[in-house]
C-alpha positions in Angstrom: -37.6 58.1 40.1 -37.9 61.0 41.8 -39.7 61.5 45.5 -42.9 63.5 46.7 -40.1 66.1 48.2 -38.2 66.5 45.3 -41.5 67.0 43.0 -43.0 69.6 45.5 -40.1 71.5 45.4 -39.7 71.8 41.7 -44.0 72.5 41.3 -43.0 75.5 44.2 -40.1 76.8 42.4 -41.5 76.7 39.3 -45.0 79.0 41.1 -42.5 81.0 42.5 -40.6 82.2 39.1 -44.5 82.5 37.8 -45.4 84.7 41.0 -42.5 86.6 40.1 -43.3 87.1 36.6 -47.4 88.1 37.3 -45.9 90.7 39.8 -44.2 92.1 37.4 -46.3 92.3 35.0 -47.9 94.6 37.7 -45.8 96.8 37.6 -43.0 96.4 35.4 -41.8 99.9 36.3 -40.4 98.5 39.4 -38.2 96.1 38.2 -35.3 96.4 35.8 -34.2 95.0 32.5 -31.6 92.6 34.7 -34.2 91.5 37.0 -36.9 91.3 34.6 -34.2 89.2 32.5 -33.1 87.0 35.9 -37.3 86.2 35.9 -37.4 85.1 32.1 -34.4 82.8 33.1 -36.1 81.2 36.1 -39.3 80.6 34.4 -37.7 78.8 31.5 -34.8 77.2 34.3 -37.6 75.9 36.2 -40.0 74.8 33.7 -37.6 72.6 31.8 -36.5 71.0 35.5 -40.1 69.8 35.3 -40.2 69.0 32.1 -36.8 66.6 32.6 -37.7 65.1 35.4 -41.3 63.9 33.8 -38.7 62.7 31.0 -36.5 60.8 33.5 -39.4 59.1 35.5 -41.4 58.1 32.4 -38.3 56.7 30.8 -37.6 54.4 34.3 -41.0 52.5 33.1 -41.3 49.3 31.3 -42.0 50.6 27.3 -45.8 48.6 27.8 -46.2 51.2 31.0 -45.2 54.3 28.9 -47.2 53.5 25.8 -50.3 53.1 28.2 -49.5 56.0 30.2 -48.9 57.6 27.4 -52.4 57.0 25.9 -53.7 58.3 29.2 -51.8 61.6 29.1 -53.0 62.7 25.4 -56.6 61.6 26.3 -56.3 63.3 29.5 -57.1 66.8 27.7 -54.3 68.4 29.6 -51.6 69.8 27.3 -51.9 68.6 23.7 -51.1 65.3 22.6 -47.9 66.7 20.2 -47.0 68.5 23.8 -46.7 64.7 25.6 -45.1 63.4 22.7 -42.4 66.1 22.4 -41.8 66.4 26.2 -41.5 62.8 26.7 -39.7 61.4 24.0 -37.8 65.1 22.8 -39.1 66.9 19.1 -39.3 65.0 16.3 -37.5 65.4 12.8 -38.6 67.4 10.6 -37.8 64.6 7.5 -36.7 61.7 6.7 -32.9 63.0 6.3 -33.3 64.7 9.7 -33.7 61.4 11.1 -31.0 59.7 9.4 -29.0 62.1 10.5 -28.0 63.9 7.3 -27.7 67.9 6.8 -30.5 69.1 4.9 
């Protein structure tokens, strides 16, 4: 599971990249296409390192921990409930031949 450090400094990288991003927004004038590029890449970078490491601590609980916690997160009214579902258990098939595995 991961530790207080480790989660602070994925939340301040991830404001960071967003900092970046709002400043330029600004003034977008300033920056160029590489660098406006290189902030794209960190927000999405930084944003899935979040998103996996919620993956990889809810999948370290007992199942009868994640259902509940589960429960709790799409009740919570933060992020939708198809959001929680997708981030921790990855999207879900389209249909039935997606799931077995089978080419559409």
């Amino acid at each position: 599971m991961m530790n207080q450090a480790q989660a602070t400094k994925l939340c301040e990288d991830n404001e960071l990249a967003f900092f970046r991003a709002d400043v330029c927004l600004g003034s977008p004038q300033s920056f160029t296409l590489e660098e406006k590029a290189a902030i794209c890449d960190d927000m999405e970078a930084t944003n899935k390192a979040i998103e996996d490491a919620i993956r990889k601590d809810f999948e370290a609980l007992p199942p009868e921990f994640q259902g509940k916690l589960l429960d709790m997160l799409c009740a919570s009214g933060c992020m939708t409930p198809e959001w929680w579902r997708e981030t921790l258990f990855g999207p879900m098939p389209d249909s039935a031949d997606e799931l077995a595995g089978k080419e559409a």
